[in-house]
C-alpha positions in Angstrom: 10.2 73.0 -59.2 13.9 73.2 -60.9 15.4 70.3 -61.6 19.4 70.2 -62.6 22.1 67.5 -63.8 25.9 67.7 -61.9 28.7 65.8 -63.3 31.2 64.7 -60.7 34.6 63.4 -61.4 38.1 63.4 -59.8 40.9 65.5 -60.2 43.8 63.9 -58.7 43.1 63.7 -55.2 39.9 66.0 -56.1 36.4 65.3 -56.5 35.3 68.2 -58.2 31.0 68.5 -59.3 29.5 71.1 -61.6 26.1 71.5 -62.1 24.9 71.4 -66.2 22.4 74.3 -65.6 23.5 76.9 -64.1 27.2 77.4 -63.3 28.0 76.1 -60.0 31.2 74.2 -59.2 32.2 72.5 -55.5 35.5 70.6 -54.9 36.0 68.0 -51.6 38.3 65.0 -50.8 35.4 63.1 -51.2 32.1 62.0 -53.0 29.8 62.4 -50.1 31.6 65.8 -49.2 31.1 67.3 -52.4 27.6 66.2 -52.9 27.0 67.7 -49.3 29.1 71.1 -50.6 27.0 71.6 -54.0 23.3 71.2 -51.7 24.9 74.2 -49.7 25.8 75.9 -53.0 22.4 75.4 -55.0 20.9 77.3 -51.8 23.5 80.0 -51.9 23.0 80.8 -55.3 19.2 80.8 -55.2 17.8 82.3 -57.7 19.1 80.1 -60.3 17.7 81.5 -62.9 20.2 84.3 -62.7 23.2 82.2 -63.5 24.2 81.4 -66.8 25.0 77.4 -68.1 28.0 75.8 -67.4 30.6 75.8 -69.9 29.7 72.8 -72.8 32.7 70.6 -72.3 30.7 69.7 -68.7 27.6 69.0 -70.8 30.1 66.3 -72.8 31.2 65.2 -69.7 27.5 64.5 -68.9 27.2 62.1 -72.5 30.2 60.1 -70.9 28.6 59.2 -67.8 28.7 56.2 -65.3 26.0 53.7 -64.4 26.2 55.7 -61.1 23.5 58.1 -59.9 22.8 59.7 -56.7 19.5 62.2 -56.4 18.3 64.7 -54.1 16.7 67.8 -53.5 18.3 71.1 -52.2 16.0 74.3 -51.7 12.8 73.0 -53.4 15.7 72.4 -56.7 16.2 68.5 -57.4 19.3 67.3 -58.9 20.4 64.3 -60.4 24.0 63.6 -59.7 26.2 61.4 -62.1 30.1 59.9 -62.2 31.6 60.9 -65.2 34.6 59.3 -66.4 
């Protein structure tokens, strides 16, 4: 089973996530849109494996990280979602 990281963080009036893993990027006007918007994605994009890593300054995004999590599972792929400041 594949198992991924997404950073989310705001953009003005913009949550925006990207998932760590493979390059897949969502945007909504809120957290519980945007986590619904990347589960849609992840399956849209399956096979993941075909998609390259997101760029690294998301994967420093990741180190700066909140306390707050949120996980799930989207096409047999579980994520692990994270605030990043």
């Amino acid at each position: 089973m594949n198992s991924v990281r997404i950073v989310a963080f705001k953009e003005g009036d913009t949550w925006v996530a990207q998932c760590l893993e493979h390059d897949i990027c969502v945007q909504a006007a809120d957290l519980d849109t945007v986590r619904a918007r990347m589960e849609v994605a992840i399956q849209a994009e399956s096979p993941l494996d075909r998609l390259p890593k997101a760029p690294p300054h998301f994967f420093d995004l990741w180190g700066r990280k909140s306390e707050f999590h949120q996980s799930g599972k989207s096409d047999g792929t579980e994520y692990e979602m994270a605030l990043c400041a």
